[in-house]
Structures are given as structure tokens and as C-alpha cells.
N, C-alpha and C positions, 0 to 999 in steps of 0.2 A: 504494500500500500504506500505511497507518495501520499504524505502530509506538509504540508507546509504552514507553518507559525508564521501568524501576521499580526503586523502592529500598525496604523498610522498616530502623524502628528498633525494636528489641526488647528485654523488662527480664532476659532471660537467651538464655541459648545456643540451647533446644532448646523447642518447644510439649507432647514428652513433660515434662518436668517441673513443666510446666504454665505458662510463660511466655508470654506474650502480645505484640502490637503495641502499637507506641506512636506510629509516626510510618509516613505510608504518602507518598512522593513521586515522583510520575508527571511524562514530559516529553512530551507526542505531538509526533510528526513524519510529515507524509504529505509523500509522494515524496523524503522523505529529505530534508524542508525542516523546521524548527521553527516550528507554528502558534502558539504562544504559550498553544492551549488545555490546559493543565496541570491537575493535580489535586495539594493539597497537605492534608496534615490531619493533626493530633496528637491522639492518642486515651487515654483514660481506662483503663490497661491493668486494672483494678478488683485491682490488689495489687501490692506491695513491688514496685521495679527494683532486681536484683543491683548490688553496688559495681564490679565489673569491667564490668557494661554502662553505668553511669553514669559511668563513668572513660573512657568509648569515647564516647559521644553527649553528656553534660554533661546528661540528665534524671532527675528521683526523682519518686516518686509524688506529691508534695506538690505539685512543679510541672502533673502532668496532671490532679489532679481535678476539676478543671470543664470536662475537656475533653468532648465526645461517646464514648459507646463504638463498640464495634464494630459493633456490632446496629444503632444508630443510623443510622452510616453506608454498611452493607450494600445496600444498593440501590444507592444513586447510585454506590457505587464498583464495581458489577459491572456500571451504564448505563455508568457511561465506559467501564471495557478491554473491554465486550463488544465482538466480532468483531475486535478487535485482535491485534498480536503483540508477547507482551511480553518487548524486551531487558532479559534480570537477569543480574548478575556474581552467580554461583555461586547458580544458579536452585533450587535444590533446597532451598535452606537455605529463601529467602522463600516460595517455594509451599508449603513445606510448614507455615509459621506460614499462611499465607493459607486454605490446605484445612484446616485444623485452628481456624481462626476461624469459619471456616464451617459445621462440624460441631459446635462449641461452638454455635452460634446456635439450629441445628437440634434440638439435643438442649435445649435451655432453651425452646425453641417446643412442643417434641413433634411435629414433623413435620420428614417430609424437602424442607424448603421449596426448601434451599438445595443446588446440585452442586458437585461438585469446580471449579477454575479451569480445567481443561483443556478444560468445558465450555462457558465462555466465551470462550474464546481461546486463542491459539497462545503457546508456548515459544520461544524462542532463548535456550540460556545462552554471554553472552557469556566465560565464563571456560572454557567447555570450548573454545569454535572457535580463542581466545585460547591454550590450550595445545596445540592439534593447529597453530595456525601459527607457534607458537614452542614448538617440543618442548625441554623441558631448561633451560626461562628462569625466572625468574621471571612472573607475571602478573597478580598483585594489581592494583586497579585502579590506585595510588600509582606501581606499576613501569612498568603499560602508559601513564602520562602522563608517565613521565621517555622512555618511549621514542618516543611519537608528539609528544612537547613539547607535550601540551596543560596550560595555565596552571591546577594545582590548590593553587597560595601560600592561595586564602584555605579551606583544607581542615584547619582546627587540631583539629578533632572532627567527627566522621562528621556526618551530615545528611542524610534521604531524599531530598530536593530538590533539595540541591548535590550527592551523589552521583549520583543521575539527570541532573542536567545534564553534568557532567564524563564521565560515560558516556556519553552522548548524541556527545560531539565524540570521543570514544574511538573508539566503535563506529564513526562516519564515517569516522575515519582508518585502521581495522582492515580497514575492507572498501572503500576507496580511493574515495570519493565526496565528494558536495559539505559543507562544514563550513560554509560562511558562515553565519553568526548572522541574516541576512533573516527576517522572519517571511512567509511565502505571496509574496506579490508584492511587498511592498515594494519591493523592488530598480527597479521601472517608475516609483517615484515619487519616488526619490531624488535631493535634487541639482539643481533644474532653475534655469538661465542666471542667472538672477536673485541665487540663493540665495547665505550668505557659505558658503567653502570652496572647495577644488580641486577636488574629485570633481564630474563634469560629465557628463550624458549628452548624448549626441551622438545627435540621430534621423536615420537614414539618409532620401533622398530617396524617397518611395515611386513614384517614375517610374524609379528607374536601371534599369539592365540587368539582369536575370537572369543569376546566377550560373551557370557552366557546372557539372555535377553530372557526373562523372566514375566511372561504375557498374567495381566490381572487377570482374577477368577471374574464372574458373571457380577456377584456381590460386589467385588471389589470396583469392578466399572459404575454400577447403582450404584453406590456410596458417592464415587466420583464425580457424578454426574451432577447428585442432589449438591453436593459444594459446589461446585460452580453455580450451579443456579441461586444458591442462597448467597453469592460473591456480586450479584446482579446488582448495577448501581443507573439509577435511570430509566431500567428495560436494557441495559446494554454489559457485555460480560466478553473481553475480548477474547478469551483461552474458549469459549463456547462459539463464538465465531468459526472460529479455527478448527473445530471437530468435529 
């Protein structure tokens, strides 16, 4: 599965009052590994960034105009998340600047060139699964990295990039999977005999014995089964996915 962690940064609250994108930052991960293939871009919001969204992020209009606008980068940024799924913490806010970017482009072209994002890809909002598996907590993303301990010190202003990253080792710890920082295979080429450091891979003999595989009884799969199902968070259970 290709997922991709998205953040934007925005020069006010809402796209009804006509506020726009200014920073769009993506993390892809397939198989719940980090490829390294990222998307990152700061955008030309073509007017004024509110003092309370510049007091959040650290940008004003005077730093984004020479950046590209939206229109600009409209394509390549609907090649990357096409057919993807994209984790957003409180998904509603950023799709709905993102369908509202898009409808701004369409309406300045005169045609419906462009669709909704649902068109291109799937949703997961990580702050709703985040409060249906801690009902009554907080869940901010700042709260779910004091409670899964992922390291967000260098976090002194928002940031598309760094928030998508930091949500990236979130979402792995939310939903109890691999976090190692590896990119794809790496991990096959780390380390070898020679190399300075402790970390060593060890290649097993490819003549040993074959490992005896020991298949569950009938009981033993029903017992299985029933834990997974009672692991069920949302209606959703990845390991039942998978079987």
C-alpha cells in the first residue's frame, strides 16, 4: 500500500474567506516503510498571510512571492498523491483548502479541468481514529508525540514537512507497526564486516537446516481470529486486512 502523510500551511483559518496554501508537505511510505520519495513546496498564496497564521508557521507574503503558485504546481502535485492514501491530522481542514484550490484553478481556466481530491485518492484522518482510540484525551499531534514518545524538540513552528514527518512515526506507533527510519531496503546493506561500528549483519548459512514450521490447530486459528477482531479500532484492524 503507498501512503502518503500530508500537511499544508495556510495564511488564515478557512478557504471561505478566501485564504489560501502556502506550504504543501508530503512523506510517502509503501508497506509502511519510508521511501524517501517526498514532495515539499512553498507557494505564492497571491495575498496578505493573517498575523495569527504567521505567529503559527513564521511566513508573510513578502517571504512567498517568488515562490510558484498553485496552478503552477497543480499537476505534479495530483501525479504524486494520485492513487495514494492520504494520512492528514484533522483531514477536513487541509482537503478542504486543497478542493477549494482546485476549484479556484478551474474557475480562472473556465473549465472543469480539475476534480475534487477524493478523486484522486483515499482519506485517512489520523485525528478522528486518534480520538475513537483515545476517547476523552487529548490528541493534537504535540499530545499524541508526548504519548507515543516520538522526538518532536525540533517542532518550534509548524512546518508541512516536519509535521508530515512527525506524523508519519505517529501514525506507525498508533497503528503498532514498523517505525524504523530505513528507506526500502536499506537495512540489506547496512553494516557489512569490514565497516567502522557495532551494528553487524550476520548472513545465515544458506545450506542449514530448514526451520520446522509448526501450523496452528483449528482452536488455535479461532482464538486468533477472535483477537484480532477485538484489536478493531474504528471498524478497521490492519493484521485482518491482511488475512
Amino acid at each position: 500500500m503507498r501512503q502518503i502523510v500530508l500537511d499544508t500551511e495556510t495564511t488564515g483559518i478557512g478557504p471561505k474567506e478566501g485564504h489560501r496554501i502556502i506550504e504543501i508537505g508530503c512523506v510517502e511510505m509503501v508497506g509502511r516503510k519510508f521511501t524517501g520519495n517526498n514532495y515539499h513546496v512553498y507557494l505564492n498564496p497571491e495575498r496578505e498571510v493573517d498575523e495569527e497564521a504567521a505567529a503559527v508557521h513564521g511566513f508573510t507574503w513578502e517571504m512567498l512571492k517568488d515562490k510558484p503558485t498553485f496552478a503552477q504546481v497543480a499537476d505534479e502535485f495530483i501525479n504524486y498523491v494520485r492513487g495514494g492514501e492520504l494520512l492528514i491530522h484533522n483531514a477536513p481542514f487541509d482537503i478542504g483548502f486543497l478542493d477549494a484550490e482546485l476549484a479556484w484553478l478551474n474557475a480562472a481556466l473556465g473549465e472543469e479541468r480539475y476534480g475534487r481530491m477524493e478523486d484522486y485518492c483515499s482519506v485517512f484522518d489520523t485525528l478522528a481514529f486518534a480520538r475513537r482510540r483515545h476517547p476523552g484525551q487529548r490528541n493534537s499531534l504535540d499530545a499524541l508525540c508526548k504519548r507515543y514518545e516520538v522526538d518532536n524538540t525540533g517542532r518550534t513552528l509548524h512546518g508541512a514537512l516536519l509535521d508530515s514527518e512527525i506524523l508519519a512515526d505517529v501514525y506507525l506507533n498508533m497503528t503498532g507497526g514498523q517505525t524504523a527510519l530505513l528507506l526500502g531496503e536499506e537495512s540489506d546493506d547496512l553494516a557489512d564486516p569490514g565497516e567502522q561500528g557495532t551494528s553487524q549483519l550476520r548472513r545465515l548459512d544458506a545450506q542449514r537446516p530448514r526451520l520446522k514450521v509448526i501450523r496452528p490447530s483449528a482452536d488455535e486459528e479461532a482464538a486468533h481470529q477472535a483477537k484480532l477482531q477485538s484489536l478493531q479500532a474504528g471498524g478497521q484492524c490492519l493484521w485482518l486486512e491482511q488475512s
